[in-house]
C-alpha positions in Angstrom: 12.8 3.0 0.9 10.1 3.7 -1.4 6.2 2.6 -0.6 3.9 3.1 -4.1 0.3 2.5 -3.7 -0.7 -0.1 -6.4 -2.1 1.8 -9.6 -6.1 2.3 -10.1 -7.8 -1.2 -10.3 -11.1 -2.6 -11.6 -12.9 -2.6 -8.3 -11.8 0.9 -7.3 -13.1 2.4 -10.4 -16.4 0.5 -9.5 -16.4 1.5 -6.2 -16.5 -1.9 -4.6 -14.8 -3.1 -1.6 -12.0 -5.0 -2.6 -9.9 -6.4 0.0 -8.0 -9.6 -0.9 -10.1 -10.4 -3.8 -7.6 -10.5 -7.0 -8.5 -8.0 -9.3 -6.3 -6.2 -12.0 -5.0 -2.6 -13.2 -7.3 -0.3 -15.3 -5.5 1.2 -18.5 -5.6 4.0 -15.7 -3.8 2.2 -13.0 -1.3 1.2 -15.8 -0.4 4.4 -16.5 0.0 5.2 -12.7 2.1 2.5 -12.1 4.4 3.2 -15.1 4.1 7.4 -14.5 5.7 6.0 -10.9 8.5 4.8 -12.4 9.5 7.4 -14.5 9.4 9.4 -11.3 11.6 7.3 -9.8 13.5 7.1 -12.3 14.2 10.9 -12.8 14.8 11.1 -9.7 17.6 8.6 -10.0 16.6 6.6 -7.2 17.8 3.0 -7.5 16.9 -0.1 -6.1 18.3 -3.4 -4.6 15.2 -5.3 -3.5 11.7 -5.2 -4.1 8.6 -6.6 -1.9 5.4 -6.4 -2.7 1.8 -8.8 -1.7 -0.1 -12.0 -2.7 -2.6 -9.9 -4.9 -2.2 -9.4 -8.9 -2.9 -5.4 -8.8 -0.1 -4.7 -6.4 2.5 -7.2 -8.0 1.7 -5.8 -11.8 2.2 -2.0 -10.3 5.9 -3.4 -9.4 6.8 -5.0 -12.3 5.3 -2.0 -14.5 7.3 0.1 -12.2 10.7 -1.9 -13.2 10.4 -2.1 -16.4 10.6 2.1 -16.5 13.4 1.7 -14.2 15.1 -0.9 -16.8 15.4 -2.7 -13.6 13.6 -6.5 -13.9 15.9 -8.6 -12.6 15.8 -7.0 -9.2 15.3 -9.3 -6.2 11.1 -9.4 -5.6 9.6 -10.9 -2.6 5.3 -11.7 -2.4 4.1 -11.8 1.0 0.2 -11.7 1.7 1.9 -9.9 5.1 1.7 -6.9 2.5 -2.0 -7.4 1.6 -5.2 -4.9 1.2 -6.9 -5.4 4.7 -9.5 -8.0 4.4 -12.8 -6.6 4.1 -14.9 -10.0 4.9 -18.4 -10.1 4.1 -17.9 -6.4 2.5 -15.8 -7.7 -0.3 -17.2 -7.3 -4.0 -20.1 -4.9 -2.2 -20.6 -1.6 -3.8 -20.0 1.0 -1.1 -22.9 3.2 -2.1 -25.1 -0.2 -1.8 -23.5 -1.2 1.4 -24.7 3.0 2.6 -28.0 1.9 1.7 -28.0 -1.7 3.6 -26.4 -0.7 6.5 -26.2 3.2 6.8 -23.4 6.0 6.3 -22.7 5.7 10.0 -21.8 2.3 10.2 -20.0 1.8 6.7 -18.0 4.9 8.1 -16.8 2.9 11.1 -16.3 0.0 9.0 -14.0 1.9 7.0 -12.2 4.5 8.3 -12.1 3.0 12.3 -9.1 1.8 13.7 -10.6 -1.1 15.6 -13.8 -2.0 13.8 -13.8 -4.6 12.1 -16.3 -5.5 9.1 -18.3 -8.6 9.3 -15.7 -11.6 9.1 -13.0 -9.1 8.4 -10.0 -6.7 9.6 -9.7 -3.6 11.5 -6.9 -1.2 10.4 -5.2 -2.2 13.6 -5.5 -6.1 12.8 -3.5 -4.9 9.2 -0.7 -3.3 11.3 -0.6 -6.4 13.3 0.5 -8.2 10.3 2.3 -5.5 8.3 4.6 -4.2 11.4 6.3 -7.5 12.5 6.8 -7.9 8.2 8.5 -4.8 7.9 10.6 -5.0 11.6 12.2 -8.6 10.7 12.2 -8.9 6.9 12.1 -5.1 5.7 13.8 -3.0 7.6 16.9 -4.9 7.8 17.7 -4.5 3.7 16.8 -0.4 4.7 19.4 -0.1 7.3 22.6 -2.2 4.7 21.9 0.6 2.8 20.2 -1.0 0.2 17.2 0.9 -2.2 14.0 -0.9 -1.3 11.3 -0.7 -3.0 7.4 -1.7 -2.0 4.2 -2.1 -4.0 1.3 -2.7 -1.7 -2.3 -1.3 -0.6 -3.7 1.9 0.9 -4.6 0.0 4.3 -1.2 -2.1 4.6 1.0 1.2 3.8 -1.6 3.3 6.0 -0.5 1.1 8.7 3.2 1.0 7.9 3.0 4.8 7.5 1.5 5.3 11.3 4.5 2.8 13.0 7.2 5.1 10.5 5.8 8.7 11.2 4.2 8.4 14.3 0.9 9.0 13.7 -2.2 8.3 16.6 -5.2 6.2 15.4 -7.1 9.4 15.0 -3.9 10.7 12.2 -3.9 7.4 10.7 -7.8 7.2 9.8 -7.6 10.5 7.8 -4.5 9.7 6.0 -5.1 9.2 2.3 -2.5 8.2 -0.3 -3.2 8.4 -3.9 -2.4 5.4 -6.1 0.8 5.2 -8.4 2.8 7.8 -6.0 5.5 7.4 -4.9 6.5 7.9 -0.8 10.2 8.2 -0.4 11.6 7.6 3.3 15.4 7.4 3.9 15.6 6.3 7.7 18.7 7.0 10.4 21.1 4.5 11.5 18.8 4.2 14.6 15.7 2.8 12.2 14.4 6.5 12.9 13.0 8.3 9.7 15.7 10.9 8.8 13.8 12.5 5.5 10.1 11.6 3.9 9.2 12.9 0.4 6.1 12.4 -1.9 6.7 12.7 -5.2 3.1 13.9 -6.7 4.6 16.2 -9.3 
């Protein structure tokens, strides 16, 4: 099972919030997305389903991703169970304007807390409560056939799928960062356990 952050998109190179507002790749997140699957690729990993979310940026990093894997006709499901958290009132803010509005403090907490939620949005816990049932019931089970999976999706919603696979506390999981367009490889034990996790940021 492979999780790919979706590449760079126009909000994150603007430093806005972005949440489940639909915005597209940069040239830069293209290239991410497509540098992904060569890695994949040369790494001869292959694939029997895809899932990815309801949003444009994370969907468009898959099907870049495919196309270097000469695999398009693979199986993709869109589930908006694999979204960005929802950043409410935040979204379309730029962060360095919401500082000034609000303070660092509680932008901080907004952000990188496990239970706060933004005005009319999520906390990284509400994401996990989403994203873990997801994975249990409609993931997993391709995983343990022994089929390649492969998933497109956001930092929060993988940041929360990352915690449930390797364990990590709500302190671990607030400092985890993943980069976008790399790859995180996981091949998992009979028992659902993870046997093996590698990052591929050659």
């Amino acid at each position: 099972m492979v999780l790919v952050r979706h590449g760079q998109s126009e909000w994150n190179m603007k430093n806005l919030f972005t949440g489940w507002r639909d915005v597209d790749l940069t040239e830069k997140g293209i290239t991410e997305a497509r540098d992904a699957g060569r890695r994949l690729k040369a790494h001869g990993l292959t694939f029997g389903t895809c899932f990815t979310s309801a949003l444009i940026r994370a969907q468009r990093t898959l099907d870049l991703m495919l196309e270097e894997l000469g695999a398009t006709d693979l199986p993709i499901t869109r589930d908006q169970a694999l979204n960005e958290r929802d950043y409410g009132d935040l979204a379309g803010l730029n962060k360095d304007d919401a500082r000034a509005k609000w303070g660092e403090e509680q932008v901080h907490q907004w952000r990188r807390s496990y239970t706060t939620q933004p005005p009319g949005g999520e906390s990284l816990r509400d994401t996990g409560a989403r994203v873990w049932p997801y994975y249990l019931h409609v993931i997993q089970p391709h995983v343990l056939r022994g089929e390649g999976v492969l998933i497109s999706a956001h930092g929060n919603s993988l940041r929360a799928l990352i915690m449930a696979l390797d364990g990590l506390n709500p302190d671990e999981v607030v400092k985890l960062e993943l980069a976008t367009g790399v790859p995180i490889v996981y091949r998992l034990n009979a028992d659902s356990s993870v046997a093996e996790k590698t990052v591929f940021d050659d």
